[in-house]
N, C-alpha and C positions, 0 to 999 in steps of 0.2 A: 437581351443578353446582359446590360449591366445591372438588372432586377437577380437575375441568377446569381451575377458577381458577389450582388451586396448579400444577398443570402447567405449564400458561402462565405464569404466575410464575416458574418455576422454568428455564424454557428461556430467555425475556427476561434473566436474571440471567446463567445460564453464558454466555449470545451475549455481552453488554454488560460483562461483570466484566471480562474483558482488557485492553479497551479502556481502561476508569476506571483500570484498575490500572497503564497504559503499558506492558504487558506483551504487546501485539500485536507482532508481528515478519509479517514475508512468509513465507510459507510453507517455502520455498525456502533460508533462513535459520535454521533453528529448531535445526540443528544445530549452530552457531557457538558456545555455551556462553554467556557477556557480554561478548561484545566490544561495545564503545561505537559501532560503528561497523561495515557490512554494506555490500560493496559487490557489486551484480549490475550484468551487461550483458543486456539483455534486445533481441532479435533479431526483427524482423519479417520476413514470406513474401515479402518484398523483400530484403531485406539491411538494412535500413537499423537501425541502434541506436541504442540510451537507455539509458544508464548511469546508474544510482540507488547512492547511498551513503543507507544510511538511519542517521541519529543517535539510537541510542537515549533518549540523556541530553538533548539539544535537542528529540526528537519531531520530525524534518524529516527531511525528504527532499533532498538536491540533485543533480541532475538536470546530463547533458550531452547535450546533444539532437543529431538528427542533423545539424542545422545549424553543431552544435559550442558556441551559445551554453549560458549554463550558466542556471539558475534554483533556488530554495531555497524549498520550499513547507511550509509548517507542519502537521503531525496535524489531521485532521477526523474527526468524527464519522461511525462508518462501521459496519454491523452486522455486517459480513462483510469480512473481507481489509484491508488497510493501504493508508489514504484519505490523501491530502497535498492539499490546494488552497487556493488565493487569492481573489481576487474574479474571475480570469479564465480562469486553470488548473486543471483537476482531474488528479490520477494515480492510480491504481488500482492494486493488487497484487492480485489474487484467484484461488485457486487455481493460483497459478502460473505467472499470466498479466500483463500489465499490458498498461494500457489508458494515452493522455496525450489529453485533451481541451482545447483553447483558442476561448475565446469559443462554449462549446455546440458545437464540430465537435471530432468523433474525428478526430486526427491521427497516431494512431502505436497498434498493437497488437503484441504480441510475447510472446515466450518469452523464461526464463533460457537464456544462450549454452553450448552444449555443452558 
């Protein structure tokens, strides 16, 4: 049993140690070295795009939506992939995907642009 414990202890620490440390980046990203700054366009089975510049040193995100408005969401707590949201927004990075949810509706899925 406390062999189980420490495993699981020990998977919760590598998942969550990134995160604490600001040291998450987008997947897609991770070869950039330290730039301050990472900028993808990510491409939905529409056409339609979302452009993310992620701030390492702020922890945000800001966002050009397909509408063209822009928005700036702060680091959230995420156990997997690079989380940004507000009280009304969520954005997702994971696995190489991103996901833009408003008011609880998925509004946008896509891929890094070719």
């Amino acid at each position: 049993m406390k062999c189980v414990l420490a495993c699981l202890l020990a998977i919760i620490i590598c998942t969550v140690s990134p995160l604490l440390d600001g040291e998450a980046t987008p997947a897609h990203a991770s070869d950039v070295g330290a730039a301050k700054t990472v900028t993808v366009t990510f491409v939905s089975a529409t056409g339609e795009q979302v452009t993310a510049t992620f701030d390492r040193e702020a922890d945000s995100v800001s966002l050009v939506l397909p509408d063209s408005s822009t928005i700036r969401l702060p680091r959230a707590m995420s156990a997997s992939g690079a989380r940004y949201a507000n009280d009304r927004m969520v954005f997702w990075e994971h696995q190489g995907k991103a996901s833009l949810w408003i008011d609880d509706k998925l509004i946008f899925t896509g891929a890094p642009q070719q």
